[in-house]
N, C-alpha and C positions, 0 to 999 in steps of 0.2 A: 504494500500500500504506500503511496506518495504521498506526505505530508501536501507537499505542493500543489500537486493537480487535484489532489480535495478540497483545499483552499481557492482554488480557478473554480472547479465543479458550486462550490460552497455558494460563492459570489453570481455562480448563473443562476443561481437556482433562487437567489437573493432577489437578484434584479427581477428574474420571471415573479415572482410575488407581487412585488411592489407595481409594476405593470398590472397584475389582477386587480390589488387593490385599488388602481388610478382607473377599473374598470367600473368598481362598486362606486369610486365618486364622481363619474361620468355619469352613472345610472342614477345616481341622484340628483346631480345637478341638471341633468336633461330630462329626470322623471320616466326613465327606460323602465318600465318593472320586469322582473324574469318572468317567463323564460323569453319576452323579445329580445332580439340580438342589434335589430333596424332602430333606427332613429336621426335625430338630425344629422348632418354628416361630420358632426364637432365629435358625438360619441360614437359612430362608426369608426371612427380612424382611433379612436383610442381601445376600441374592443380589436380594431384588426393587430394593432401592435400588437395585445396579449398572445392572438392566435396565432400571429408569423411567426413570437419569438417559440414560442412552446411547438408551433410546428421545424422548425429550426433546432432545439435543443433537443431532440429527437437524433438529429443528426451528428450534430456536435457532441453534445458529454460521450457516444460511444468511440470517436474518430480522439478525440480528447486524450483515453485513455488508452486506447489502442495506438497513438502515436508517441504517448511518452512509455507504454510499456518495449516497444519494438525499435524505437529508433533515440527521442531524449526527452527528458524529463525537463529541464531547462526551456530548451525549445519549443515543450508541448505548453509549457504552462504561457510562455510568451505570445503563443498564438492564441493561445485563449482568453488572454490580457486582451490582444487586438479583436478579438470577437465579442468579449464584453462592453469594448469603446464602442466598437459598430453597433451593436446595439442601442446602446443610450443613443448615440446621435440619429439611428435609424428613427427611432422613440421621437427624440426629441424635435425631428424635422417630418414627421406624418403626423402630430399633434401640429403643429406649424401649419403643414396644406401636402397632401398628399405627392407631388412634383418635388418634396424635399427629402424623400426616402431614400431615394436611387443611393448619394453615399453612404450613408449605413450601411445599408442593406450589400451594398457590394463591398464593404470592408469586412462584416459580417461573413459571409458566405464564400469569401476567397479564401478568409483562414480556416474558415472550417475546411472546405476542402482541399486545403495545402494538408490540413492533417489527416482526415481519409484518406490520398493519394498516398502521404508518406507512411501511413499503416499499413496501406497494404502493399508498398515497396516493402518496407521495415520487413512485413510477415512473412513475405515469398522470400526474401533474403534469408531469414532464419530456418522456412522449410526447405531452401538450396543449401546448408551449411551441414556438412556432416556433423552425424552423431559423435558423439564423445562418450 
């Protein structure tokens, strides 16, 4: 177990909260009640950030720790530092106006899949490596 990439993992899993919760004061201050999802497009963009990132950290925390278990721990946590920035600014620029996503969203989605790609380099490398 990594101290560190728990702490990466800890902090997404932080941030995915706080996003739900910025969903419950959306649904208030707009007067959404559950289970509607639609509403004025001030709370749609704030329900869609919850749903991209938690559709997103699907992909990440497993790429996360399958790239610092196969290739570095260092590096995985780094990339996970730069996917937790793309997120907030993803956040912070679709609460904004929806045409402000695009960089998050692709600082986001490029480290995650720098760490997929290098997991699954990292794992065919180690199933190319004879036994010992």
């Amino acid at each position: 177990m990594s101290p560190l990439i728990a702490v990466i993992s800890a902090l997404a899993l932080i941030l995915y909260q706080v996003l739900a919760f910025n969903v419950g004061r959306a649904r208030a201050r707009y007067q959404v009640k559950p289970p509607q999802v639609s509403g004025p497009p001030e709370f749609e963009r704030v329900y869609r950030v919850q749903q991209n990132t938690l559709e997103q950290l699907v992909f990440f925390l497993p790429s996360l720790w399958l790239f610092a278990g196969f290739v570095n721990e260092t590096a995985a946590a780094s990339l996970g530092g730069i996917w937790i920035f793309g997120r907030i600014l993803y956040a912070w620029g679709y609460y904004q106006a929806p045409e402000k996503r695009g960089p998050g969203f692709g600082i986001s989605f490029l480290s995650s899949a720098v760490l997929a790609i290098g997991a699954l380099i990292g794992g065919l490398l180690a199933l190319l490596q004879p036994a010992t």
